[in-house]
C-alpha positions in Angstrom: 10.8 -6.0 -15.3 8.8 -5.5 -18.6 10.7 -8.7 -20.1 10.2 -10.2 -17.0 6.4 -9.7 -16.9 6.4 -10.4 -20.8 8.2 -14.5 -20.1 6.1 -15.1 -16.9 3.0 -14.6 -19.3 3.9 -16.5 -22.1 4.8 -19.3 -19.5 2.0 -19.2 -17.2 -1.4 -17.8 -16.7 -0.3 -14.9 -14.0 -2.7 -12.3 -13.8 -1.4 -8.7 -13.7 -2.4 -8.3 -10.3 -0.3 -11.1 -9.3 2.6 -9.9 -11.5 2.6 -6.9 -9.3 2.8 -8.3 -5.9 5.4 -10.9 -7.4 7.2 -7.8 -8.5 7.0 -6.2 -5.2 8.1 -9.1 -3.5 11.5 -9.3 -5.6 12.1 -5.7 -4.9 11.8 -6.3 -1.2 14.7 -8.8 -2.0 17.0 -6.6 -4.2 17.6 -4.3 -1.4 21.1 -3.5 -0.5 22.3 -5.9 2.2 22.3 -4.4 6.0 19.8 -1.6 4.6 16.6 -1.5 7.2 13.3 -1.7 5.7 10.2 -0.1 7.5 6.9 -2.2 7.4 3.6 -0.1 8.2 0.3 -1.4 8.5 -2.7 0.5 9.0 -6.2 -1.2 9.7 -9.3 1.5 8.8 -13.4 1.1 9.4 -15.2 3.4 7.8 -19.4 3.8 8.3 -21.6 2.0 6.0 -22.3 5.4 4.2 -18.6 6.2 3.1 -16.9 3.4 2.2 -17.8 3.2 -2.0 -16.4 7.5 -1.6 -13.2 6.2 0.1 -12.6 2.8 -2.2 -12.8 5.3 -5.2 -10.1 8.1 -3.2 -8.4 4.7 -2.2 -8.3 3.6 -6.2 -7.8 6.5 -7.9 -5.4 9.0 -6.2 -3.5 6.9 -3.2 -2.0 3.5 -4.6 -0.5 4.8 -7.9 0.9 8.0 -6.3 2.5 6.1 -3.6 3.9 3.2 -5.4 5.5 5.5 -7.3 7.5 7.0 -4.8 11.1 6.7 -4.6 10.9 4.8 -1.0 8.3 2.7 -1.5 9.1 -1.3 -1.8 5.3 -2.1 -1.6 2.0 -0.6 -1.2 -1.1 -2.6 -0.9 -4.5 -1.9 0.1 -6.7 -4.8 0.9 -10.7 -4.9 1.4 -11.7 -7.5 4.4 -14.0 -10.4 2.8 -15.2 -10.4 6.6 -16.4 -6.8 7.0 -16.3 -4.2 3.6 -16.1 -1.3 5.7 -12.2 -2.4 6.8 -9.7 -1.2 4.4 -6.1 -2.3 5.8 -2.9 -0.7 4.0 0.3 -3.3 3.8 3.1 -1.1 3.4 7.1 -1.6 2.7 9.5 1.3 3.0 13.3 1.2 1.9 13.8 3.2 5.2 12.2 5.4 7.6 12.8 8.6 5.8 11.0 7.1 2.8 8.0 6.2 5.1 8.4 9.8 6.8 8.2 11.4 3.3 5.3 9.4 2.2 2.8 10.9 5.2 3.8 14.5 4.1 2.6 14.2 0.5 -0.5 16.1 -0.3 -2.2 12.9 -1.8 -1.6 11.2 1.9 -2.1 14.2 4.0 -5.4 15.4 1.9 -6.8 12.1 2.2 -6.7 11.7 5.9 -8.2 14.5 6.3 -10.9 13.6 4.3 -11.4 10.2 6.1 -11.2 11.5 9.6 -14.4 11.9 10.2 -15.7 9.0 8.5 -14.0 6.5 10.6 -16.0 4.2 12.9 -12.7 4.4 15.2 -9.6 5.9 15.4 -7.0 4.1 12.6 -4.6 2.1 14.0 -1.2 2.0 12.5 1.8 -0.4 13.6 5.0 0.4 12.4 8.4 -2.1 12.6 11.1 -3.5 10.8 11.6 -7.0 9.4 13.7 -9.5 11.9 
């Protein structure tokens, strides 16, 4: 994927950003045929107060630990350009064991407790597969 990366640079002016979605998009695409992927994703509001503390938990400890899980296709966080306080997570699991796994990890499970009570509303999470 480094080579990859490497050509697409010299070629174009892709950022490394968009190198990485790119890059999660072909791995969506390299999964084994008949194999069921899991799509998750969770919309979050957080009060005015917490949302800089839960960017930087967002930043520095979620998205590197989960994208480098072994079930994890792709895992990205987006900030709303309508409202700052709504964080929403776009996730892509090779299964549902992979998603399953992912929630028991310290780094997810320690975070949502920490966010719990700074929610404006309960998350809300919508799970499916791709048709």
């Amino acid at each position: 994927m480094e080579i990859f990366r490497q050509y697409l640079k010299s070629k174009t002016s892709i950022s490394d950003e968009q190198f990485s979605i790119l890059s999660s998009e072909l791995k969506i695409r390299q999964v084994s045929k008949g194999e069921v992927l899991l799509i998750a994703n969770t919309r979050m509001k957080f009060k005015d107060e917490f949302v800089d503390t839960v960017k930087t938990m967002i930043l520095n400890d979620l998205i590197d630990s989960t994208r480098k899980e072994e079930g994890c296709i792709k895992y990205n966080v987006h900030q709303s350009e309508d409202d700052s306080n709504v964080f929403t997570f776009h996730e892509t699991w090779k299964n549902k064991d992979g998603f399953n796994f992912h929630m028991r990890q310290p780094y997810v499970t320690d975070f949502l407790e920490l966010v719990k009570d700074k929610l404006v509303n309960p998350l809300l999470l919508v799970k499916g597969h791709v048709l």
